[in-house]
N, CA, C and O atoms as a MOPAC input file, in Angstrom:
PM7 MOZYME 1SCF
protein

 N    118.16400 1    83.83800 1   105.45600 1
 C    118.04300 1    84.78300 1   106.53000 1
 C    118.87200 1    84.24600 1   107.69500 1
 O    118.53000 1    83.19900 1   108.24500 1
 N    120.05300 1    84.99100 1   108.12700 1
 C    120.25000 1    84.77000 1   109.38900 1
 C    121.33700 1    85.60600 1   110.55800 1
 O    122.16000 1    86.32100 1   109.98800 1
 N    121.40300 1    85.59900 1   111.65900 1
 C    121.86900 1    86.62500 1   112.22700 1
 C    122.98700 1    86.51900 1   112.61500 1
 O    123.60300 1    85.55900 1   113.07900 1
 N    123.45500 1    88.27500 1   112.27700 1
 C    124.92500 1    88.07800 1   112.26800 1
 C    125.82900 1    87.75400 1   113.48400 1
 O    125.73700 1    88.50100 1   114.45800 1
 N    126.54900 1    86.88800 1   113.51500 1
 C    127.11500 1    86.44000 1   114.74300 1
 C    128.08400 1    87.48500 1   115.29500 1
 O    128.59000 1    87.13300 1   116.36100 1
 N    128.62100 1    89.14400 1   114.66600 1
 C    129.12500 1    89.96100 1   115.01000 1
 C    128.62500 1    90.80900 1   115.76000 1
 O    129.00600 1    91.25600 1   116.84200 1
 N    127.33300 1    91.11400 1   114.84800 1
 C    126.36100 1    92.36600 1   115.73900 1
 C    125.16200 1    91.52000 1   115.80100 1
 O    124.38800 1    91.23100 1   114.88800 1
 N    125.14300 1    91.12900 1   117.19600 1
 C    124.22900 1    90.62600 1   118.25000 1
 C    122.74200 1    91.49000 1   117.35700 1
 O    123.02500 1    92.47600 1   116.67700 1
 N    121.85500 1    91.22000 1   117.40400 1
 C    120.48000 1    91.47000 1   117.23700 1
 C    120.27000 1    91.82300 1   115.21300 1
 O    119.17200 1    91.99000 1   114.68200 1
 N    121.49800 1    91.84900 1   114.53300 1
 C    121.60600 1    92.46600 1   113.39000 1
 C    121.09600 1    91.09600 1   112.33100 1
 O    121.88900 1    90.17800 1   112.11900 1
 N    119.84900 1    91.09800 1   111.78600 1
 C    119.31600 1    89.85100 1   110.53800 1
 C    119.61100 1    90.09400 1   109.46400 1
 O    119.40200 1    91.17300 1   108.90800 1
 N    120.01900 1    89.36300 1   109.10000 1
 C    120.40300 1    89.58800 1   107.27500 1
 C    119.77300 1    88.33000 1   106.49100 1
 O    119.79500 1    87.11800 1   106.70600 1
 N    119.09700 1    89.28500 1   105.30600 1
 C    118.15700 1    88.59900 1   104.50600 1
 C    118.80600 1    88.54700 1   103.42700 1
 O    119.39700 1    89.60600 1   103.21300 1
 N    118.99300 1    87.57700 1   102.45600 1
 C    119.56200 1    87.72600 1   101.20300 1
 C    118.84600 1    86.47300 1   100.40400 1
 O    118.20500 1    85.46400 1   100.69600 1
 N    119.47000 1    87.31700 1    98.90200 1
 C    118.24300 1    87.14900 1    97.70300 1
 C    119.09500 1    86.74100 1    96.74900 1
 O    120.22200 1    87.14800 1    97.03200 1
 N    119.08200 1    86.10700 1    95.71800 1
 C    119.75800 1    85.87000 1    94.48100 1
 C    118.90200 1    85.36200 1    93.23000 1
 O    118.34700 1    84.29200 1    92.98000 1
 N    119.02800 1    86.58800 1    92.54200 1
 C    117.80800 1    86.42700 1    91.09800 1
 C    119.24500 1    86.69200 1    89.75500 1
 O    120.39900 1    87.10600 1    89.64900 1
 N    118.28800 1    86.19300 1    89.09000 1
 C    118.87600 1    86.58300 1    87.79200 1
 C    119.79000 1    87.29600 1    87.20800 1
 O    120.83900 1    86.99700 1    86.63700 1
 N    118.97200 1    88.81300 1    87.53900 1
 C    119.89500 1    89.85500 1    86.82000 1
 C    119.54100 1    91.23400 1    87.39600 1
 O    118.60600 1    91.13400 1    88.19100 1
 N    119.88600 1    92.19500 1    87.28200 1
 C    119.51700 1    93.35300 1    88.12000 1
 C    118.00500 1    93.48200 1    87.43500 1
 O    117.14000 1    93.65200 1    88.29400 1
 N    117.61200 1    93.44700 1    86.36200 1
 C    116.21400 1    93.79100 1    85.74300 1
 C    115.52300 1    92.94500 1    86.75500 1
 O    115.15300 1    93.49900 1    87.79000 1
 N    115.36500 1    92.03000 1    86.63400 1
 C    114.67000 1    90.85600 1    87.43900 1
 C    114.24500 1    91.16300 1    88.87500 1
 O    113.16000 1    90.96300 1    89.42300 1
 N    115.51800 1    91.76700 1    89.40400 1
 C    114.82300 1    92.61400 1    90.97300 1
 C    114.34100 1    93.54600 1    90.88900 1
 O    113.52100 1    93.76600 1    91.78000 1
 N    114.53800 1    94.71600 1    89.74900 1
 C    113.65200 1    95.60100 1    89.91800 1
 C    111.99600 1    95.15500 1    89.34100 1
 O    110.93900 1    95.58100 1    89.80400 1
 N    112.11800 1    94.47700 1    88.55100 1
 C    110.41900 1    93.87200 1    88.63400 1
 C    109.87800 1    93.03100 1    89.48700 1
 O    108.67400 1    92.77500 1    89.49300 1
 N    110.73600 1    92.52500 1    90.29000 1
 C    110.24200 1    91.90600 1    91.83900 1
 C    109.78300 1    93.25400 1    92.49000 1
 O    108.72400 1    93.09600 1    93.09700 1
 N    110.34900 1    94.74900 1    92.55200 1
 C    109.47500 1    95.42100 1    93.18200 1
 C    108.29600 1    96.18800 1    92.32700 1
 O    107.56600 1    96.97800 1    92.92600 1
 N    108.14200 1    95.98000 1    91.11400 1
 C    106.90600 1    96.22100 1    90.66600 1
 C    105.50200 1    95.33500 1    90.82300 1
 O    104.30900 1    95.57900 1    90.63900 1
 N    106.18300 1    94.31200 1    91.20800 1
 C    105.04900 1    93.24800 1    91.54800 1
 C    104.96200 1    92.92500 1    92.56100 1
 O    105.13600 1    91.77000 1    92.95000 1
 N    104.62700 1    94.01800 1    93.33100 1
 C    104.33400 1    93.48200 1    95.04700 1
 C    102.89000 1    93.93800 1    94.85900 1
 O    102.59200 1    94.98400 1    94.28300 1
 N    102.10100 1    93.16500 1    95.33100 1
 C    100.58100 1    93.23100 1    95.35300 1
 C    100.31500 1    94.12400 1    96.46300 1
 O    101.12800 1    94.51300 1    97.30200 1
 N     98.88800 1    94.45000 1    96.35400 1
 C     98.23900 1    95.14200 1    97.48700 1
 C     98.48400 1    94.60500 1    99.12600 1
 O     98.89400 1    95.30400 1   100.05300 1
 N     98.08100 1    93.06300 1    99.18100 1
 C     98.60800 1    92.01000 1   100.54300 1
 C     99.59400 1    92.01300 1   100.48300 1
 O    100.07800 1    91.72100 1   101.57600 1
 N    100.20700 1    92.17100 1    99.85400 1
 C    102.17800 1    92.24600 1   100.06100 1
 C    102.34800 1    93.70900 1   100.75700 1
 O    102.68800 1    93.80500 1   101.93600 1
 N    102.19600 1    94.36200 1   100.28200 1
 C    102.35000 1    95.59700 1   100.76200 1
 C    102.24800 1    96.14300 1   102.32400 1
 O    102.95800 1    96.73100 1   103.14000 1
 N    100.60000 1    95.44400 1   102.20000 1
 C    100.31400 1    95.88200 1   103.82200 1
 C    100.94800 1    94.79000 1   104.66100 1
 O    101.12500 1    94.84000 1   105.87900 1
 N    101.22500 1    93.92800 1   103.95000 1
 C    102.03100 1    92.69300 1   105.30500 1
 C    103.60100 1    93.61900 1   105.58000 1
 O    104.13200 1    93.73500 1   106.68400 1
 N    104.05900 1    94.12200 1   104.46600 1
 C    105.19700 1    94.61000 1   104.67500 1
 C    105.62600 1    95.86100 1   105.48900 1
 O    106.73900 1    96.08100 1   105.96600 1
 N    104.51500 1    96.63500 1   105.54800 1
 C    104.07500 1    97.74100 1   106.44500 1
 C    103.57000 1    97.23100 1   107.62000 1
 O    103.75900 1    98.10800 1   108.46200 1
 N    102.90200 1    96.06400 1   108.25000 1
 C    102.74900 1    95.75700 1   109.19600 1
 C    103.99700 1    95.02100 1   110.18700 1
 O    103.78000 1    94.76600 1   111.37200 1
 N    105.34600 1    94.72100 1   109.50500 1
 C    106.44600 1    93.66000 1   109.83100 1
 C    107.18000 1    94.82400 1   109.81500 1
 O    108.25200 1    94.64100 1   110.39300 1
 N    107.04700 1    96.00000 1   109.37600 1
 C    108.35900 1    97.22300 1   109.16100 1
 C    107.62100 1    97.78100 1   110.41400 1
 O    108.31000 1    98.78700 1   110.58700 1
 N    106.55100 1    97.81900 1   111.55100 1
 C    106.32400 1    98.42300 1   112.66100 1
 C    106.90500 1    97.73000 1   113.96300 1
 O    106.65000 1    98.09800 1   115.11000 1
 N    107.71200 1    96.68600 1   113.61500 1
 C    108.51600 1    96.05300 1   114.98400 1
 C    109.74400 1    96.83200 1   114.93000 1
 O    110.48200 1    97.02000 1   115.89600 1
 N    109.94000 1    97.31400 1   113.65200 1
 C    111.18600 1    97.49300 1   113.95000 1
 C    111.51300 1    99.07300 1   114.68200 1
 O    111.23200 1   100.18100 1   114.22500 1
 N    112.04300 1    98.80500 1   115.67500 1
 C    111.70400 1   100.13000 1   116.55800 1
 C    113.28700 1   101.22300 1   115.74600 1
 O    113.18000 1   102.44900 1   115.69600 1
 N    114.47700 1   100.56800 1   115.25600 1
 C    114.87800 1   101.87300 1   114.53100 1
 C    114.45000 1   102.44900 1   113.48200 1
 O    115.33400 1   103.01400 1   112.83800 1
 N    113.30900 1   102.52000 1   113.02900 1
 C    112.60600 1   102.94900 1   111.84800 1
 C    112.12000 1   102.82600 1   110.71000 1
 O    111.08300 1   103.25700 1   110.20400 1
 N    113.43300 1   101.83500 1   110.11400 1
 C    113.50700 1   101.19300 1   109.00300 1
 C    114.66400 1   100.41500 1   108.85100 1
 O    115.76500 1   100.61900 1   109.36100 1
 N    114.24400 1    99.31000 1   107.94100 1
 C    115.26200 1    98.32200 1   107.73900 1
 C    116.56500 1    99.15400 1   106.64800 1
 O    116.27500 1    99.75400 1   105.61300 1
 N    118.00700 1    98.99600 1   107.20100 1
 C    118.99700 1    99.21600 1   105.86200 1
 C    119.18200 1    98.23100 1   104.90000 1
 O    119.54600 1    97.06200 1   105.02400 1
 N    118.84200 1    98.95000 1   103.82000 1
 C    118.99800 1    98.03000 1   102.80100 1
 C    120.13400 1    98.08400 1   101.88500 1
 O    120.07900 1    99.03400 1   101.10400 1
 N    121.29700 1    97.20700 1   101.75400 1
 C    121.96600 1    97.31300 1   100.77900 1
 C    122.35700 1    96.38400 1    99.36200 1
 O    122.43300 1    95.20700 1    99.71300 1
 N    122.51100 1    96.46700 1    98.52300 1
 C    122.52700 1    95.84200 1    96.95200 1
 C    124.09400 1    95.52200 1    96.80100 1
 O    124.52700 1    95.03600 1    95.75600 1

């Protein structure tokens, strides 16, 4: 995780798994506490939602 030194306030998170299968069962296995932590950390963000790109 870290922020981009171009666009001032812009975080970038990045991930490196396996294989494309492998991330999509990382999002089948987000638990119930995962979930609501993730819905509680997606309410700072005052533009709405995080962009996500692959």
């Amino acid at each position: 995780m870290f922020e981009d030194a171009a666009d001032q306030g812009r975080v970038v998170e990045t991930f490196l798994v396996e294989s494309w299968t492998e991330h999509m069962r990382q999002h089948e296995r987000v638990t119930e506490a995962d979930r609501l932590l993730q819905e509680a950390v997606r309410r700072f963000d005052l533009s709405g939602s995080p962009k996500v790109t692959h």
